[in-house]
C-alpha positions as CSV (number, residue, x, y, z in Angstrom):
1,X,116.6,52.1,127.8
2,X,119.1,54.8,126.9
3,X,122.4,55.6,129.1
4,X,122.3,58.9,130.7
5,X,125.8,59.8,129.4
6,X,124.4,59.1,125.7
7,X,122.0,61.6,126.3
8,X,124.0,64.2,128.5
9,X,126.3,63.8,125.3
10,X,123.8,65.0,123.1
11,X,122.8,67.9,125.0
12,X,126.1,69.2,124.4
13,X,129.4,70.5,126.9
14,X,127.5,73.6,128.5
15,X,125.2,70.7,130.1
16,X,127.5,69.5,132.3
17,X,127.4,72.2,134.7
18,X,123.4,72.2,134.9
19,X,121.5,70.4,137.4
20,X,118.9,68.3,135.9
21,X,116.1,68.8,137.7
22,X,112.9,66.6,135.6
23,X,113.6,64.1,132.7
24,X,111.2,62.0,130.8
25,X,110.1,60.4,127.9
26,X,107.5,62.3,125.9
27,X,106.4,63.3,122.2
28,X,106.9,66.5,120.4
29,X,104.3,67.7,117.3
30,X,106.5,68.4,114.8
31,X,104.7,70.7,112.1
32,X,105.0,69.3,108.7
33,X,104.4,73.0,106.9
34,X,102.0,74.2,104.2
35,X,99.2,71.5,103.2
36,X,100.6,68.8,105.6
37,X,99.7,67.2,108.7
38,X,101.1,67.5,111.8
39,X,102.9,64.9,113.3
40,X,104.2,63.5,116.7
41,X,107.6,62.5,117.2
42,X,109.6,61.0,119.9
43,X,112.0,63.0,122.0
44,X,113.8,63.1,125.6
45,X,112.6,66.4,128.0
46,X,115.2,67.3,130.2
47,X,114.8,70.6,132.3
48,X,117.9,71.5,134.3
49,X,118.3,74.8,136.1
50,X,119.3,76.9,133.2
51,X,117.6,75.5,130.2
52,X,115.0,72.9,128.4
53,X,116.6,70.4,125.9
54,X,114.7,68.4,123.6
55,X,116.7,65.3,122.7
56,X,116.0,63.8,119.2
57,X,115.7,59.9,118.7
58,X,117.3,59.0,115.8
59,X,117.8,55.4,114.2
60,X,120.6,54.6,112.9
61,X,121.0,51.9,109.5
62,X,122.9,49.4,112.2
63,X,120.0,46.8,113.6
64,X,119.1,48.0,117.0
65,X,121.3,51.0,117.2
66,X,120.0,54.5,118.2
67,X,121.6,58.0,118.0
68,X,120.4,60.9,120.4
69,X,121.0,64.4,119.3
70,X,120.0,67.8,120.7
71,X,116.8,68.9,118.7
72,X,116.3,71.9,121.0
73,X,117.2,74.1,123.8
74,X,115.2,76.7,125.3
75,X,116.8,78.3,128.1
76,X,114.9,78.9,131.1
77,X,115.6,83.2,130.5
78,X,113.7,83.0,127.1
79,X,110.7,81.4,128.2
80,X,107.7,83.6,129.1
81,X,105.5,81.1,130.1
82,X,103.7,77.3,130.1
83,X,100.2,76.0,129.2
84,X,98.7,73.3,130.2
85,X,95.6,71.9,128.4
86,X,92.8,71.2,130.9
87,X,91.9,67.9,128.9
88,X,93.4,64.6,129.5
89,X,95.4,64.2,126.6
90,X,99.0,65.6,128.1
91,X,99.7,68.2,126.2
92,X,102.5,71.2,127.5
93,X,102.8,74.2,125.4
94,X,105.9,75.9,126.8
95,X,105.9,79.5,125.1
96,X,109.3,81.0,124.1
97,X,109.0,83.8,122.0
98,X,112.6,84.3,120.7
99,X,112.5,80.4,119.5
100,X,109.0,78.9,119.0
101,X,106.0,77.8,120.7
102,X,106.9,73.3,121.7
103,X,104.0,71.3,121.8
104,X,105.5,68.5,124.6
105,X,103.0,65.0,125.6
106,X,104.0,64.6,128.1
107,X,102.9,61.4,130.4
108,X,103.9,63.3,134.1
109,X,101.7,66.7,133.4
């Protein structure tokens, strides 16, 4: 299990001043373009009180090493809203228009 100062590392120095209010371990479907399939990848959700970071998983060469690093963040302004599908298969669409539409599985939805 990661240290929480690895991954409040990765979410950067403006961070430190936010209040993280829901953390979690969860999937995002990364789009793999023209022709390709989608796929789902692992990431960190963290919502504070100003924003929504999505910390990449990364592995590193070294046996049992990992690397976080901030994939996204969506601040809480930019966001115009958040579906939730009405199936069970945990999925959280949280809509931000200036950035993109994230596609979150999320296990707590």
């Amino acid at each position: 299990m990661p240290n929480q100062r690895e991954i409040n590392a990765a979410m950067g120095p403006s961070s430190s001043s936010e209040q993280v209010i829901f953390s979690c371990k969860s999937k995002v479907v990364v789009h793999g373009g023209l022709f390709k399939s989608n796929t789902v990848s692992p990431r960190f959700l963290v919502m504070t009180s100003g924003a929504v970071y999505l910390v990449l998983v990364a592995l590193v060469k070294k046996p049992d090493t990992v690397q976080f690093k901030l994939d996204h963040r969506i601040p809480l302004s930019e966001i115009t809203g958040v579906t939730m599908s009405p199936l069970w298969d945990d999925y959280v669409i949280v809509h931000a228009p200036m950035d993109f539409d994230a596609v979150i599985e999320c296990p707590f939805k």
